[in-house]
C-alpha positions as CSV (number, residue, x, y, z in Angstrom):
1,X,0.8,22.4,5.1
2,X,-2.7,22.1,6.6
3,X,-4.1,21.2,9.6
4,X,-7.9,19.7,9.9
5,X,-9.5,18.0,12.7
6,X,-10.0,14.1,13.0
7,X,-13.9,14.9,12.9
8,X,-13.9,17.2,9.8
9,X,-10.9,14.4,8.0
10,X,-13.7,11.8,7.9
11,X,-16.3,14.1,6.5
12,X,-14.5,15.3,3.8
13,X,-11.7,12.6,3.3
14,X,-12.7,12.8,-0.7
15,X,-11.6,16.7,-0.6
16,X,-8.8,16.1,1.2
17,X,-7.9,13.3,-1.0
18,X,-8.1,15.4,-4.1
19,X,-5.8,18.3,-2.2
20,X,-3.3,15.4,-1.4
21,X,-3.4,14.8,-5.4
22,X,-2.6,18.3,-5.7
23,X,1.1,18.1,-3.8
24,X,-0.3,19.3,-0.5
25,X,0.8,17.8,3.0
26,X,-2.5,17.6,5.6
27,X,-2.0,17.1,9.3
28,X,-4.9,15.4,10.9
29,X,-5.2,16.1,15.0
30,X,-7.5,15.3,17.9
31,X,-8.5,17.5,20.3
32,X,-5.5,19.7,18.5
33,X,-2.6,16.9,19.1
34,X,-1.3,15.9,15.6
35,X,-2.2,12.3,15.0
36,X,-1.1,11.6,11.2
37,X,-0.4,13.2,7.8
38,X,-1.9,13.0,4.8
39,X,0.8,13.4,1.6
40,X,1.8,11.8,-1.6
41,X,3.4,9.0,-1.5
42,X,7.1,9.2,-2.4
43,X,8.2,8.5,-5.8
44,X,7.7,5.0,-6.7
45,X,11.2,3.4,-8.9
46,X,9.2,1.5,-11.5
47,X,11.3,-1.8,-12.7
48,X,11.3,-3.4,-16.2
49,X,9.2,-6.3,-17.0
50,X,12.2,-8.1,-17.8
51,X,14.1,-7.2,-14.1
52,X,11.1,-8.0,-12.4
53,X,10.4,-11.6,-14.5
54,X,14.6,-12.4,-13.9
55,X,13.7,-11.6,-9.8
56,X,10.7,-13.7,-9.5
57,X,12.8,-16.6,-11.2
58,X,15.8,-16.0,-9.2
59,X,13.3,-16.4,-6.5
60,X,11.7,-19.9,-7.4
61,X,15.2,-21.7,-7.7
62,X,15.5,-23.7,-4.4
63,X,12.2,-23.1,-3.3
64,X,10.0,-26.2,-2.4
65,X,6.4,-27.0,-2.0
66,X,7.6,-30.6,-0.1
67,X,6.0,-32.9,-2.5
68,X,2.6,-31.3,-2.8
69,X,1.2,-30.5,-5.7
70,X,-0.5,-27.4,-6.1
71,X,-3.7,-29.3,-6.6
72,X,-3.3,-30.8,-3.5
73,X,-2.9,-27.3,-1.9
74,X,-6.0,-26.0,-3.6
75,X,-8.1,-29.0,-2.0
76,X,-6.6,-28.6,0.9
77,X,-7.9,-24.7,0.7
78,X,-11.0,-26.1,-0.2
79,X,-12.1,-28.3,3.0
C-alpha cells in the first residue's frame, strides 16, 4: 500500500487512478495524518434481468402517486 500526499493526489489523481485499476490500495494524508484511501471497489454481485425486473414490480404493488397523473407531475416540474 502507498502513501501520497493530499497536494501531489490532486495532481496526479489520473495516475493514481490507473494504479487503483491495477489492485493497489493508496492512502492520501495531510500534513502526514492519513485522511482517505484510494482502492477498488469490492466486488459488485451482479443480478439477472429477470430478479431485478420481478423486484422493481414487487416494488410498484401498493405504491400510489394520490391521484396524480404523471403528467400532472411533469407540469408541476415544469412551473
Amino acid at each position: 500500500m502507498g502513501s501520497v500526499g493530499a497536494y501531489e493526489a490532486k495532481t496526479h489523481l489520473s495516475k493514481l487512478i490507473e494504479r487503483v485499476m491495477k489492485g493497489e490500495r493508496i492512502t492520501i494524508t495531510k500534513h502526514g495524518v492519513p485522511v482517505a484511501v484510494l482502492q477498488p471497489p469490492d466486488k459488485i454481485h451482479a443480478l439477472d434481468t429477470k430478479t431485478v425486473v420481478a423486484q422493481l414490480r414487487a416494488f410498484r404493488e401498493g405504491q400510489s402517486l394520490g391521484g396524480l397523473s404523471l403528467r400532472d407531475m411533469i407540469e408541476e416540474g415544469r412551473r
